[in-house]
ZABA-355120 format. One record per residue: residue in one letter; residue number from 1; x, y, z of N, C-alpha, C, CB in turn. Coordinates in steps of 0.05 Angstrom, whole numbers. Glycine has a CB too. Layout:
REM residues N
[tido "a", NUM, [X, Y, Z], [X, Y, Z], [X, Y, Z], [X, Y, Z]];
...
This chain:
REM residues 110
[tido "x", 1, [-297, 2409, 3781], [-314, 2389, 3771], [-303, 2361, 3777], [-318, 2392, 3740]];
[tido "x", 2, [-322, 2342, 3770], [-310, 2316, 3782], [-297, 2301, 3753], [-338, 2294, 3801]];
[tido "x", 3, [-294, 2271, 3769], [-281, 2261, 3745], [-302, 2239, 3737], [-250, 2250, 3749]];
[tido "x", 4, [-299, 2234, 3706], [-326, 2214, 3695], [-302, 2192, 3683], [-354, 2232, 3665]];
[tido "x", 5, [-304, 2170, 3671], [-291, 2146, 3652], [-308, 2167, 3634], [-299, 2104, 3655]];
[tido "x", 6, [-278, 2162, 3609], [-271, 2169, 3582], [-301, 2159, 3570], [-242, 2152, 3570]];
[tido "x", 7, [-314, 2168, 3550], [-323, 2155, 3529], [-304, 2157, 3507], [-349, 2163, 3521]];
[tido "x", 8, [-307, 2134, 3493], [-290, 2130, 3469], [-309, 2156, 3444], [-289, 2089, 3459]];
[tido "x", 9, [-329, 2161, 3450], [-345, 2182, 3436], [-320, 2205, 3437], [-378, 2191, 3455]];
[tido "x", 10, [-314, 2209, 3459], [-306, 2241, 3464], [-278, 2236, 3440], [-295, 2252, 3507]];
[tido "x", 11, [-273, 2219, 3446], [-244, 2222, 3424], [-257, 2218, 3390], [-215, 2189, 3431]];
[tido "x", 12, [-270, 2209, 3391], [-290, 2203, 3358], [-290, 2243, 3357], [-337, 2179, 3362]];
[tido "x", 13, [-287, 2254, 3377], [-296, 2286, 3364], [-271, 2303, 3368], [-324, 2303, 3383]];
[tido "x", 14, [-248, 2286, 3373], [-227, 2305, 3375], [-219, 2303, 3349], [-206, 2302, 3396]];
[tido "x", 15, [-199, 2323, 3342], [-177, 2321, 3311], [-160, 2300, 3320], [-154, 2353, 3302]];
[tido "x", 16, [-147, 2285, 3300], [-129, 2269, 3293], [-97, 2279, 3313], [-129, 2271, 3258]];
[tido "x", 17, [-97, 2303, 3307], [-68, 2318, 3315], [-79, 2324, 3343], [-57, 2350, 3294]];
[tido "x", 18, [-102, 2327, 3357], [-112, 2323, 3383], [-108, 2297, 3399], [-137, 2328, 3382]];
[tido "x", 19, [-108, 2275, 3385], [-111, 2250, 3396], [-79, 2243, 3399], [-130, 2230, 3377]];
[tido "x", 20, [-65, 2253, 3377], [-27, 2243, 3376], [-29, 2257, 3405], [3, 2261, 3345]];
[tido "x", 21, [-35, 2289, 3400], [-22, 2295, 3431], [-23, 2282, 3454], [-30, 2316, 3441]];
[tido "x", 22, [-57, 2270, 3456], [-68, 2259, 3480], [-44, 2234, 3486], [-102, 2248, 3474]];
[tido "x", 23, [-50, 2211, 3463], [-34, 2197, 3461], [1, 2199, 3474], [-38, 2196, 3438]];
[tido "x", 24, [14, 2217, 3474], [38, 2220, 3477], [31, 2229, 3506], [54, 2236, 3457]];
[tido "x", 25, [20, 2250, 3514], [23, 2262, 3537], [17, 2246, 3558], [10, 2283, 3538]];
[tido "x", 26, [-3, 2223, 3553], [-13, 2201, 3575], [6, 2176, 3573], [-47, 2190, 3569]];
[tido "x", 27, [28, 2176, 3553], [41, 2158, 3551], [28, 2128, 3542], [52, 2159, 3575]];
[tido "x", 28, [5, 2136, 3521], [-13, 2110, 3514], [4, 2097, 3496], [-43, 2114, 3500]];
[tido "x", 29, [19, 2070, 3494], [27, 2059, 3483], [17, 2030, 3468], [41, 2063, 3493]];
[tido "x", 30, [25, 2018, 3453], [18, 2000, 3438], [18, 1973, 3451], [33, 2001, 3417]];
[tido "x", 31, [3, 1945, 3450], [-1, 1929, 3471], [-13, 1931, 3498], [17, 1922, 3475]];
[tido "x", 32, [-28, 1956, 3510], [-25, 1962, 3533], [-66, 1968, 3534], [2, 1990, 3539]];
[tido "x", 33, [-75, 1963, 3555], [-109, 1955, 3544], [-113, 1984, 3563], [-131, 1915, 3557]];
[tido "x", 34, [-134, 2004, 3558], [-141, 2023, 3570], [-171, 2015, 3569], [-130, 2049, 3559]];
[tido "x", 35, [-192, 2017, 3590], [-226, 2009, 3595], [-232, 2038, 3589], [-240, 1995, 3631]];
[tido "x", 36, [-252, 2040, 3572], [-271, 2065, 3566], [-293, 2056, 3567], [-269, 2081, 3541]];
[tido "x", 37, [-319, 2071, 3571], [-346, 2072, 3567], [-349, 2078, 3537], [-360, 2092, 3584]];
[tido "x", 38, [-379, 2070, 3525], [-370, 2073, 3490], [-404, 2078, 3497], [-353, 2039, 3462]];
[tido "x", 39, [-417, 2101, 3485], [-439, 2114, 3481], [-455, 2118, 3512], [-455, 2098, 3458]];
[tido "x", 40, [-436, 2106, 3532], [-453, 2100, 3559], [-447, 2079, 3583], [-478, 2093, 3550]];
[tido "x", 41, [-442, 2063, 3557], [-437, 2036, 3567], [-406, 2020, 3583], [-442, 2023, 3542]];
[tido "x", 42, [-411, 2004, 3594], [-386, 1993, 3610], [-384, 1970, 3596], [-388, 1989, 3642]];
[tido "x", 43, [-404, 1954, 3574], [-395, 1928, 3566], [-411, 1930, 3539], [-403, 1902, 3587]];
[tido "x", 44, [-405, 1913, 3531], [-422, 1897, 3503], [-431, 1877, 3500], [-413, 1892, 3482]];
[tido "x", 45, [-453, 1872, 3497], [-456, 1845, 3495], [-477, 1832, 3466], [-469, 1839, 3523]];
[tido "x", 46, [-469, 1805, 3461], [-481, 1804, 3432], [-511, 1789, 3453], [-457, 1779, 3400]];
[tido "x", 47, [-516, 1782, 3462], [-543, 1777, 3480], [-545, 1792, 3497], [-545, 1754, 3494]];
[tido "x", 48, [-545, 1819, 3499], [-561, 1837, 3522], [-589, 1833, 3531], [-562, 1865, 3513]];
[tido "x", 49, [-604, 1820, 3507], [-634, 1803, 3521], [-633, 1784, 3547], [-648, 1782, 3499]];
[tido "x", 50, [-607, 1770, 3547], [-603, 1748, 3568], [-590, 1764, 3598], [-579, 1722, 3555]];
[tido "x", 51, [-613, 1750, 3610], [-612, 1755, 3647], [-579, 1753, 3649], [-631, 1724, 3672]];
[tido "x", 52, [-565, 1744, 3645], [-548, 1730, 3655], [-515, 1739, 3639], [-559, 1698, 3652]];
[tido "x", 53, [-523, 1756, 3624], [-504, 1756, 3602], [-477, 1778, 3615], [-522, 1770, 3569]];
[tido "x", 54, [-463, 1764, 3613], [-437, 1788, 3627], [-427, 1807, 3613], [-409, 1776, 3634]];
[tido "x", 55, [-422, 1807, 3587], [-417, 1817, 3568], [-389, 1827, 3562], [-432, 1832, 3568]];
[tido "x", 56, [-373, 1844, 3553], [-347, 1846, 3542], [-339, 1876, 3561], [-347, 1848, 3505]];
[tido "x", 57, [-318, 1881, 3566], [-312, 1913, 3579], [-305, 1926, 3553], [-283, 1917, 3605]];
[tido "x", 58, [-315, 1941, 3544], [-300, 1958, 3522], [-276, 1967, 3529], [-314, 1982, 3513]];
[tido "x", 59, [-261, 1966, 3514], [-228, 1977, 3515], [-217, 1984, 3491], [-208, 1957, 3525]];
[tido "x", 60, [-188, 2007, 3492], [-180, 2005, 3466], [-148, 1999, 3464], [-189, 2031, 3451]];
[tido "x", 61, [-141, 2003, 3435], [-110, 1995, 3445], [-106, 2014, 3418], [-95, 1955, 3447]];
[tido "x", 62, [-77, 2021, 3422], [-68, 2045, 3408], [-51, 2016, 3388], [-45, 2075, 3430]];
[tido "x", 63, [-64, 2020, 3364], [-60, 2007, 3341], [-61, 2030, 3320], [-82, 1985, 3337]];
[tido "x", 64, [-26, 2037, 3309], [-23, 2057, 3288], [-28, 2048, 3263], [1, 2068, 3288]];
[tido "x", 65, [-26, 2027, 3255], [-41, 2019, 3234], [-63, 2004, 3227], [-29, 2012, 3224]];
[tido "x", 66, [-63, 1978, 3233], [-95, 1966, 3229], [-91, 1945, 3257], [-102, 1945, 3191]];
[tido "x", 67, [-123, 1941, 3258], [-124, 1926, 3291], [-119, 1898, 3287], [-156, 1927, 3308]];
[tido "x", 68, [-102, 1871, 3298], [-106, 1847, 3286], [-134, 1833, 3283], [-91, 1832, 3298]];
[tido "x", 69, [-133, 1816, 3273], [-154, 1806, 3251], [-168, 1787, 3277], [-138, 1784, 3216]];
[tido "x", 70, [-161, 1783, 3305], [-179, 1771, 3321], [-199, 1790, 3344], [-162, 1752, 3335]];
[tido "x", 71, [-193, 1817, 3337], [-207, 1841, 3353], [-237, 1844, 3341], [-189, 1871, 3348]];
[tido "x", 72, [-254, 1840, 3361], [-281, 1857, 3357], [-280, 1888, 3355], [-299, 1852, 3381]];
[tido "x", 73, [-285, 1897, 3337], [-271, 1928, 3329], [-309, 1939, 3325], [-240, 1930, 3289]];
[tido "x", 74, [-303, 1964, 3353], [-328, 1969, 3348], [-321, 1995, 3332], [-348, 1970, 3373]];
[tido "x", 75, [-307, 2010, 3341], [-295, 2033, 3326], [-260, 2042, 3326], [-311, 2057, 3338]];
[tido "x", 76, [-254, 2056, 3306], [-234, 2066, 3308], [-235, 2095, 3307], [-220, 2054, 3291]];
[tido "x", 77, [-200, 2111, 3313], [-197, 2138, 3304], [-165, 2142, 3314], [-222, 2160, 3318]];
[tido "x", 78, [-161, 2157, 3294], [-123, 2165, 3296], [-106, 2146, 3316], [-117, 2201, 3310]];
[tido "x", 79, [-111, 2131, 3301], [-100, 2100, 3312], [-97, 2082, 3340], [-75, 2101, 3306]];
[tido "x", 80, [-119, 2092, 3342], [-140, 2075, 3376], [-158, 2057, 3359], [-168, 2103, 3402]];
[tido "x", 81, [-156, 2040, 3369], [-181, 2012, 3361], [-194, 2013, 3375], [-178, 1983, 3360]];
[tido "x", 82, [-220, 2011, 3384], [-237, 2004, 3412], [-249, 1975, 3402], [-266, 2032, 3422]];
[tido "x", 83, [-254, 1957, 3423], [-258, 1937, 3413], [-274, 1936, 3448], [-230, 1918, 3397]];
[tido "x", 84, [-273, 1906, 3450], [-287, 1892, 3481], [-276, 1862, 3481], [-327, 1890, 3482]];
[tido "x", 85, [-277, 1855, 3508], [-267, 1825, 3513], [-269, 1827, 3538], [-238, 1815, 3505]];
[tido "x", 86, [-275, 1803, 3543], [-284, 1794, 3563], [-261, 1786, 3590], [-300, 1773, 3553]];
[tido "x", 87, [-266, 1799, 3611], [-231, 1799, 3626], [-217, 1808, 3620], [-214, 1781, 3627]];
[tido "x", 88, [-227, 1839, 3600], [-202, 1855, 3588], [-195, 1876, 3619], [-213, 1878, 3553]];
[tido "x", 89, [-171, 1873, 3633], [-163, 1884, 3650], [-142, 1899, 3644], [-160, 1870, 3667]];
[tido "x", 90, [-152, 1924, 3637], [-138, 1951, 3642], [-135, 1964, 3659], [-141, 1966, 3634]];
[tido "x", 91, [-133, 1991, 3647], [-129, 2020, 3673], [-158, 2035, 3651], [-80, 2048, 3673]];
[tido "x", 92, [-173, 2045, 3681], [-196, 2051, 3668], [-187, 2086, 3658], [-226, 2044, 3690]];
[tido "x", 93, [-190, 2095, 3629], [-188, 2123, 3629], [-206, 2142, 3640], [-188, 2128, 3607]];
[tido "x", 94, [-201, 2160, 3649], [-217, 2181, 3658], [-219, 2212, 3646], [-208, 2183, 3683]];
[tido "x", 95, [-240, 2223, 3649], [-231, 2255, 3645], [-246, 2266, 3654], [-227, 2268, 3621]];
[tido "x", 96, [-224, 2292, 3663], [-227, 2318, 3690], [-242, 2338, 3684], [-200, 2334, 3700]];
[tido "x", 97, [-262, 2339, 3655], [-268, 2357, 3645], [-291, 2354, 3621], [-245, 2365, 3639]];
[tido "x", 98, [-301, 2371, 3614], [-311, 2366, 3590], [-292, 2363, 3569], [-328, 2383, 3585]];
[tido "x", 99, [-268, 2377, 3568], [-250, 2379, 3542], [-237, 2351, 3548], [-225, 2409, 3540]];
[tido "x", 100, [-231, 2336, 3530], [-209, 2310, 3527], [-184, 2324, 3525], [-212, 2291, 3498]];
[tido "x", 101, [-185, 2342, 3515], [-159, 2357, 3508], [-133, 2360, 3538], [-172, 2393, 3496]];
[tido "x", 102, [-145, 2366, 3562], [-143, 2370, 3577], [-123, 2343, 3585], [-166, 2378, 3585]];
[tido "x", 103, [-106, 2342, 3604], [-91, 2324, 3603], [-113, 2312, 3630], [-57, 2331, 3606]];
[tido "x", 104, [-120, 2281, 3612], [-140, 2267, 3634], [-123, 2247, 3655], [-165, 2247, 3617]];
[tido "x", 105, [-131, 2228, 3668], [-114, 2205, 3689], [-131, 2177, 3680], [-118, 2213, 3732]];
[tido "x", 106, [-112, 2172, 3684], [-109, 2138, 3679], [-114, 2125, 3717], [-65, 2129, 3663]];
[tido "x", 107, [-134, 2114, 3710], [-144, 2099, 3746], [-143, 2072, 3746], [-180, 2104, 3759]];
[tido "x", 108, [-140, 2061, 3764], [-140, 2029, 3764], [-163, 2020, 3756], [-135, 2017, 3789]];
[tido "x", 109, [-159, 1991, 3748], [-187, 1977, 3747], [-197, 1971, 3767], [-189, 1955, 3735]];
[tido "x", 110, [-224, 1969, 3762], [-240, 1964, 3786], [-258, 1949, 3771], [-251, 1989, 3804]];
């Protein structure tokens, strides 16, 4: 099968003790911006009506306790924040599979 970008969905359905593993095994650490798709999407935007609107890349950052107080926090789970910003340049996540579980790859941005 091929490879798709992460939705931040697929981890909203893993267990908590699923996500530590993921977390460790991909080496996701704290400060470090990973790009996911979030229900579909590659951005956010608070004007999606406007022609012109660029909008935010969704991304998350492995925040074990709470996200700081200047993050657009669209969701959280076992201590991933997903948030968006604009020029957020990460490593886009991927996965090889339907299972998340599965040890996925980390791809450049593009």
């Amino acid at each position: 099968e091929g490879t798709r970008l992460l939705d931040f969905n697929d981890l909203l359905w893993m267990k908590e003790e699923d996500v530590e593993t993921l977390k460790n095994d991909l080496g996701i650490i704290q400060d470090t911006t990973y790009n996911v798709t979030y229900k579909g999407e590659r951005t956010y935007s608070e004007n999606s009506y406007e022609e012109n609107s660029d909008g935010r890349l969704y991304n998350f950052n492995r925040h074990d306790e709470t996200a700081p107080t200047n993050w657009l926090v669209h969701s959280s789970h076992a201590g991933l924040t997903l948030g968006s910003w604009k020029g957020a340049y990460g490593k886009w996540l991927c996965a090889t599979s339907e299972s998340t579980t599965r040890r996925d790859c980390l791809g450049e941005n593009q």
